[in-house]
C-alpha positions as CSV (number, residue, x, y, z in Angstrom):
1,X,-15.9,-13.7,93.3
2,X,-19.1,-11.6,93.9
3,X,-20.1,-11.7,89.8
4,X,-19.6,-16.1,90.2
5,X,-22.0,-15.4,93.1
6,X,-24.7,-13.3,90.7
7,X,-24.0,-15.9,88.6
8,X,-25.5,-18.7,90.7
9,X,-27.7,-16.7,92.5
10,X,-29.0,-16.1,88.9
11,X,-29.0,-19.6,88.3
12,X,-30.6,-20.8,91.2
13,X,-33.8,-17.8,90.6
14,X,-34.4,-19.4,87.2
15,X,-34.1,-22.6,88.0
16,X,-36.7,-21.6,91.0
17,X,-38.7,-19.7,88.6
18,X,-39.0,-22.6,85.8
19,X,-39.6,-25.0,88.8
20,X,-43.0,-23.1,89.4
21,X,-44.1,-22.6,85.7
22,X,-44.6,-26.2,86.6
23,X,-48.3,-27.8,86.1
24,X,-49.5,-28.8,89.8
25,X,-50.2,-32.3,90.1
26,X,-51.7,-34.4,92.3
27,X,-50.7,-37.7,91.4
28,X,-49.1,-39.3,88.3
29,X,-51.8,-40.6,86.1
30,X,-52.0,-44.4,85.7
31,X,-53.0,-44.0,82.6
32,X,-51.0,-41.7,80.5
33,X,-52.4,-41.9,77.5
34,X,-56.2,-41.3,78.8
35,X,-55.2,-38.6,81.1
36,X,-53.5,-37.4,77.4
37,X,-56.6,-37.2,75.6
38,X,-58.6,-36.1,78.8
39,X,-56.3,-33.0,79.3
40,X,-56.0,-32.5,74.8
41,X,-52.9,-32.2,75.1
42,X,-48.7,-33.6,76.0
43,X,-47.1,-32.1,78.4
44,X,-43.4,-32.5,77.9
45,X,-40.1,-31.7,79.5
46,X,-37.0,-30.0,77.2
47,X,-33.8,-28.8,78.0
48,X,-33.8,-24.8,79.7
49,X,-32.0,-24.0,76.2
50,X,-29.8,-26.0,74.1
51,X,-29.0,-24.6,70.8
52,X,-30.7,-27.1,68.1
53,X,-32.0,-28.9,70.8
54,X,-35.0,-26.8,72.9
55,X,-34.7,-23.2,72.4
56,X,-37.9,-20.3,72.9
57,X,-38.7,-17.6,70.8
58,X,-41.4,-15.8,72.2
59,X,-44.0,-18.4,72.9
60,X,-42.5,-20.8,70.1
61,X,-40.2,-23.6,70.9
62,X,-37.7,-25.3,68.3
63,X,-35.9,-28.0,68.4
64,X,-34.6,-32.1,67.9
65,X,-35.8,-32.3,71.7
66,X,-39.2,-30.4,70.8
67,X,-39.7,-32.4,67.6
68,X,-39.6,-35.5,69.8
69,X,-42.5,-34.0,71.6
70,X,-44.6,-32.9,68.6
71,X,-43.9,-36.4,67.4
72,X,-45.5,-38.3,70.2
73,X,-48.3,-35.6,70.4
74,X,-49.1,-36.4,66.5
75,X,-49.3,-40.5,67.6
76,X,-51.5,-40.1,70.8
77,X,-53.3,-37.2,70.1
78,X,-53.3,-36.8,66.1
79,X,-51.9,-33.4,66.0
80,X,-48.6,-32.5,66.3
81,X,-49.4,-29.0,67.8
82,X,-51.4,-30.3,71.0
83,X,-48.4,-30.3,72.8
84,X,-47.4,-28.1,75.8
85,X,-43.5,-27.2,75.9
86,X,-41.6,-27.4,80.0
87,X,-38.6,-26.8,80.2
88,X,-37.1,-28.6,82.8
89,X,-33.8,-27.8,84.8
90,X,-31.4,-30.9,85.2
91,X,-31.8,-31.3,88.8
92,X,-35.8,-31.5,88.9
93,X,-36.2,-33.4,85.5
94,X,-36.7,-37.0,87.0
95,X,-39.3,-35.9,90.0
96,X,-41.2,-33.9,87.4
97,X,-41.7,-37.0,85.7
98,X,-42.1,-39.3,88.5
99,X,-45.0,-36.7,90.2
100,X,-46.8,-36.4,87.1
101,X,-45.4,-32.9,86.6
102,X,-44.9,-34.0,83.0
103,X,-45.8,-36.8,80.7
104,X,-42.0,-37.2,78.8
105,X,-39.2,-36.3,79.2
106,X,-37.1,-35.9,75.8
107,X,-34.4,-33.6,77.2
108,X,-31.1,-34.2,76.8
109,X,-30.5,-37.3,79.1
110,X,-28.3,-40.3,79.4
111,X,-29.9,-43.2,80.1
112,X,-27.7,-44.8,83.0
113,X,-28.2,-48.6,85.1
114,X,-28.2,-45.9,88.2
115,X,-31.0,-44.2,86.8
116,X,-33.5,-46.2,85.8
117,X,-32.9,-48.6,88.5
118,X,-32.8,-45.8,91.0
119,X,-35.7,-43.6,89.7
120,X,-39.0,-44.5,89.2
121,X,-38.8,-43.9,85.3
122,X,-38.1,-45.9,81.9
123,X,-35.6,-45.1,79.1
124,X,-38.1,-45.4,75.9
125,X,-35.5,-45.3,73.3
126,X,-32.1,-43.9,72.4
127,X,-32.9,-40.7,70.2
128,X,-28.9,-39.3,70.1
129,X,-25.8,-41.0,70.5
130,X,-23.2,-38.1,72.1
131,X,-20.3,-38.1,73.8
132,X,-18.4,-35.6,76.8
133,X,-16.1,-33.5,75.6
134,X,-14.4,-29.8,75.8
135,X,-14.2,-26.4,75.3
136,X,-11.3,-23.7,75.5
137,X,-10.5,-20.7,74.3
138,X,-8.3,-21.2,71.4
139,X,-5.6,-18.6,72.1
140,X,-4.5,-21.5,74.7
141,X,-3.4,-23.8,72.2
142,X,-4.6,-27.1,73.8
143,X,-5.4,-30.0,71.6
144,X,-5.6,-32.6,74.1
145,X,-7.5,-33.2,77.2
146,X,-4.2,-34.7,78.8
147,X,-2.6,-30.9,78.4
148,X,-6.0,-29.2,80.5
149,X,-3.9,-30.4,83.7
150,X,-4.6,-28.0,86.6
151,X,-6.7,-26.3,85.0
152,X,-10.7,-25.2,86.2
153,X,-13.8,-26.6,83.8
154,X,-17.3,-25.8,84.3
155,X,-19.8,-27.9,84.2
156,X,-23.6,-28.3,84.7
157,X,-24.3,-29.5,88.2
158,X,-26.5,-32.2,88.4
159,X,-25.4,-34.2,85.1
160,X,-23.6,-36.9,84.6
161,X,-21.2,-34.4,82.7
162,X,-20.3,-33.8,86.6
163,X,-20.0,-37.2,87.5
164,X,-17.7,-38.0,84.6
165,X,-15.3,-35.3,84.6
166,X,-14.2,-35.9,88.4
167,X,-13.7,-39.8,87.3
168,X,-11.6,-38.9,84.1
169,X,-9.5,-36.3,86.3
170,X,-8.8,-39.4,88.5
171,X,-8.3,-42.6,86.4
172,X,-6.0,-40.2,84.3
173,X,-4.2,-38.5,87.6
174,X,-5.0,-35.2,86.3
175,X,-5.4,-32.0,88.6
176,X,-8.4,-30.7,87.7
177,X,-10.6,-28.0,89.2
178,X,-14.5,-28.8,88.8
179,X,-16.7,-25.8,88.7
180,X,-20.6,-27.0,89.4
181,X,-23.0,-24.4,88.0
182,X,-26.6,-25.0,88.7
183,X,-28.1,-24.6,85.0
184,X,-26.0,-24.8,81.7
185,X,-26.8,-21.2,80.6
186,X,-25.5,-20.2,83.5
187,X,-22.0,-22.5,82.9
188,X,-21.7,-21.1,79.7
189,X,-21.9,-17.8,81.2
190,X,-18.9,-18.7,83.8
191,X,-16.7,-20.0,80.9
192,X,-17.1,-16.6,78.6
193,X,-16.5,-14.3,82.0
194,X,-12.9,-16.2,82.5
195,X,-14.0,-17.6,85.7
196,X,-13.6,-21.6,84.1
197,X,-10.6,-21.9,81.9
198,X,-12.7,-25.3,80.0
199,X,-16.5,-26.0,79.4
200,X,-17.2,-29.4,79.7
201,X,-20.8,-31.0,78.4
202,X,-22.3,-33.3,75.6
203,X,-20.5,-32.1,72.6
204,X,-24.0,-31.6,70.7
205,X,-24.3,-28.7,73.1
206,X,-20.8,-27.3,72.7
207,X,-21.0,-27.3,69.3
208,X,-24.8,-25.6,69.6
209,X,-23.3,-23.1,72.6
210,X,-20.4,-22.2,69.9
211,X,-22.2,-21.5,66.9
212,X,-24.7,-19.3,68.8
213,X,-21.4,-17.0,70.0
214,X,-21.7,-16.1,65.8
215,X,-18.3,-14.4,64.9
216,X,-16.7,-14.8,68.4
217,X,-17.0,-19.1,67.7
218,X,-13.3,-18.8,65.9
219,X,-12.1,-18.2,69.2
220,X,-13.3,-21.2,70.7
221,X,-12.0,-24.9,70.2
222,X,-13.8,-28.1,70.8
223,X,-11.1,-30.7,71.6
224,X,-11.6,-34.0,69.2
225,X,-11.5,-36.7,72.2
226,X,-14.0,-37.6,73.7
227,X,-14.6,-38.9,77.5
228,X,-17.7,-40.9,77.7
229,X,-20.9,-42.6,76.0
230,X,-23.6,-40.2,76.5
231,X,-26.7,-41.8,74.3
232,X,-29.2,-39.6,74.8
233,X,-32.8,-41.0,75.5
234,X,-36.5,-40.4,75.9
235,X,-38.0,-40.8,79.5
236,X,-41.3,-42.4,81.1
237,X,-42.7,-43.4,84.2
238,X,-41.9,-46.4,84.9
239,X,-45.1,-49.1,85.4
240,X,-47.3,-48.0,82.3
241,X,-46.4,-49.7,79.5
242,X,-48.7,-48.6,77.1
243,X,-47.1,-45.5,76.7
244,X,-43.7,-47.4,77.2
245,X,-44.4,-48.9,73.8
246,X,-46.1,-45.7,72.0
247,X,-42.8,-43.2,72.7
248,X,-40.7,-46.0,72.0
249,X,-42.1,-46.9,68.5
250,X,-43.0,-43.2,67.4
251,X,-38.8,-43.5,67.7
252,X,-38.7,-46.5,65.8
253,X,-41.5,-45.3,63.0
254,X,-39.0,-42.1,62.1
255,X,-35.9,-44.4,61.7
256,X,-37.8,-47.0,59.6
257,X,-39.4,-44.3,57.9
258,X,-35.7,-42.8,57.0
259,X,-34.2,-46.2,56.5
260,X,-37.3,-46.7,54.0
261,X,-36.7,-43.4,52.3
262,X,-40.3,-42.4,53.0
263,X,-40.1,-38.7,54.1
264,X,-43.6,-36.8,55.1
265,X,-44.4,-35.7,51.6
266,X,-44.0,-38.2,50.0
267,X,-46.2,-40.4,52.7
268,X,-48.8,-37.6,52.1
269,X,-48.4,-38.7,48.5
270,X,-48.9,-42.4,48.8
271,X,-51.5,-42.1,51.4
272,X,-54.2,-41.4,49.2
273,X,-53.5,-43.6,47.0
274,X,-56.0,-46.9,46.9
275,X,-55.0,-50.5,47.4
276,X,-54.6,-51.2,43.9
277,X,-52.4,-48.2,43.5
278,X,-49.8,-49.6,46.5
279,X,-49.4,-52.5,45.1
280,X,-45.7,-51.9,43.9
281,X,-45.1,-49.7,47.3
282,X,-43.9,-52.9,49.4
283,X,-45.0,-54.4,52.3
284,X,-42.7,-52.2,54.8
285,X,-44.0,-49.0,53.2
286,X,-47.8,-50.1,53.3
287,X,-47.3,-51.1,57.4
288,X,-46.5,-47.4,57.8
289,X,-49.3,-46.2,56.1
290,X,-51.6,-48.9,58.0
291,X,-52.9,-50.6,55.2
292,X,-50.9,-53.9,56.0
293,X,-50.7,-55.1,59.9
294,X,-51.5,-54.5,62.9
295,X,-49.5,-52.3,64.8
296,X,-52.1,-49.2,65.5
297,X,-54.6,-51.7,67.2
298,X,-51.9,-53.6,68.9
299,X,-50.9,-50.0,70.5
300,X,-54.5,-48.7,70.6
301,X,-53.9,-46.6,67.9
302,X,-55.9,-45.5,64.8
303,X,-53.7,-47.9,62.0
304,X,-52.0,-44.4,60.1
305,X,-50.9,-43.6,62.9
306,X,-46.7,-44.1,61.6
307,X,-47.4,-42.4,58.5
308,X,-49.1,-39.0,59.9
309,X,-46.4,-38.6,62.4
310,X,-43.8,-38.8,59.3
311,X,-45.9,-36.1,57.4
312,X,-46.6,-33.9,60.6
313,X,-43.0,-34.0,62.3
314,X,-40.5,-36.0,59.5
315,X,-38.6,-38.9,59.6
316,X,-35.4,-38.7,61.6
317,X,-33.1,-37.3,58.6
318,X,-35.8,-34.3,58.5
319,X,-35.7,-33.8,62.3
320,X,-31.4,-34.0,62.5
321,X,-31.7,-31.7,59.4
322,X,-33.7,-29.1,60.4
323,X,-32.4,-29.3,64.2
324,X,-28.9,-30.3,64.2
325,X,-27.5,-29.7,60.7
326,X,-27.2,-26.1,61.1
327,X,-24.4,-27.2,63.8
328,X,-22.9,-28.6,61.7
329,X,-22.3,-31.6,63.7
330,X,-21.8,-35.0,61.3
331,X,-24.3,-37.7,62.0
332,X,-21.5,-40.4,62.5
333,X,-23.3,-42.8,65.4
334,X,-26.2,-41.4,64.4
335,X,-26.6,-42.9,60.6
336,X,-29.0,-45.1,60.2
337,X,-27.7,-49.1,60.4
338,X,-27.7,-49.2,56.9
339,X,-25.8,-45.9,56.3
340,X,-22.6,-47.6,59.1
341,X,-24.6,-45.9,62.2
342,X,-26.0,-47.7,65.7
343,X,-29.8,-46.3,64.1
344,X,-31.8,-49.2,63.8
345,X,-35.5,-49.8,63.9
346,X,-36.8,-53.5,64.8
347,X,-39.5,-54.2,62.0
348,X,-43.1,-53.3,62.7
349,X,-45.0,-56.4,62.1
């Protein structure tokens, strides 16, 4: 009992700790965007640490959730790099936002009707469909969630993960023992020490958390069912829609982009190329490089703005690639439309 209590003492001092790395803030801006350019830079929220998702190495961060960031930074700012990295613990994430602590929030979050309507905050666009699920020891031979009866799962406090694990246990009369844990590093920690017998979170991060155990991860199973929709979605204030619109369609750009087949070399290719040149490109393909349309002056934007995030940051098979293909997690939802996923970019004219 007195190493659980380290444990969220532990947890409680980082989440503390991250709280005041923080940027003070009077007010939130009205005007994200200007107080953007006036600053030179994004300031964005990301998971703690989520393996493929937000993870630090030394003053370096990596990631689908840090991508997301650079992404937005390339659109408003016109450099990927002008972008400052927060990571933000899951009980503090929607009042960092709300106060101005933070300009977007790309961590790991399911948008929710409680949420938004409940918050004072928008849910720009669905970057990751997920889904709840579980992890156990393998030695205990469970392949189904209905055979974890009476047992204890830990889970990240704060989360709908909590929320949904208690409603499962009850719609399925199961006895099951729920273990809140203030930050998921901390959970993690909990399961591996024997004090959980389950872990219980998106299944992107148990499939992240077990690949970075290396060549302990055979002796950990991820159960194939799955207990919830979890789609996974990038955050604003709510109220100022002009930076509504620019996170929402930097989104869009990468899918169209992928659905296109335009990665960012071979938009760095085509871009200078002259009119003439383009003429056998298609319309879609000249709209992201801004030679057809209007969609940078109808977002205040310069009109390239689509094709330099693609060749800065990627389209959204480079992101999943470099992020979340070393998981080894399948696409599946995640495909584009066109490939039998729920991916699917409205067109940009």
């Amino acid at each position: 009992m007195s190493t659980m209590r380290t444990l969220l003492s532990g947890a409680i001092g980082t989440a503390l700790a991250i709280a005041a790395a923080l940027p003070a803030t009077a007010a939130p801006p009205a005007d994200t965007v200007a107080a953007i350019r006036a600053r030179g830079q994004l300031v964005c929220g990301v998971s703690p640490s989520a393996a493929g998702f937000a993870t630090q190495s030394g003053s370096t961060w990596k990631g689908f959730e840090v991508d997301y960031c650079r992404a937005v930074a390339s659109v408003v700012l016109g450099d990927a790099e002008k972008v400052r990295i927060v990571p933000v613990p899951a009980g503090q994430r929607f009042a960092g936002l709300e106060q101005g602590e933070i300009d977007l929030l790309t961590r790991n979050t399911t948008w929710t009707l409680e949420r938004e309507a409940g918050n004072n905050i928008a849910f720009a666009a669905i970057t990751y469909y997920d889904g709840q699920g579980f992890m156990l020891r393998d030695e205990r031979g469970i392949r189904r969630v209905q055979q974890m009866d009476g047992l204890k799962v830990c889970v990240e406090a704060a989360t709908t993960t909590e929320q949904n694990v208690a409603e499962y246990a009850r719609a399925m009369r199961m006895r099951l023992t729920v273990v809140p844990v203030a930050d998921a590093t901390k959970a993690q920690a909990a399961f591996l020490a024997g004090f959980c017998d389950a872990l219980t979170s998106d299944l992107s991060v148990l499939a992240g958390f077990r690949r970075s155990l290396g060549s302990r991860a055979d002796e950990f199973s991820l159960l194939g069912e799955i207990i919830s929709k979890e789609p996974l979605s990038m955050v604003v204030r709510r109220g100022d829609w002009r930076f509504f619109d620019i996170v929402r369609w930097t989104h869009f750009a990468m899918v169209a982009a992928e659905e296109l087949n335009m990665d960012g070399e071979t938009l760095r290719q085509l871009r200078s190329r002259s009119e003439a040149d383009l003429a056998g490109a298609g319309t879609e393909v000249q709209r992201l490089l801004g030679r057809v349309g209007a969609s940078g002056r109808l977002l205040g934007l310069d009109p390239d703005w689509a094709a330099r995030l693609v060749i800065q940051v990627g389209n959204y098979r480079e992101v999943w690639e470099r992020n979340i293909g070393p998981l080894g997690i399948r696409r599946g939802l995640n495909l584009t439309w066109n490939q039998g996923g729920l991916l699917y970019a409205p067109p940009m004219r």
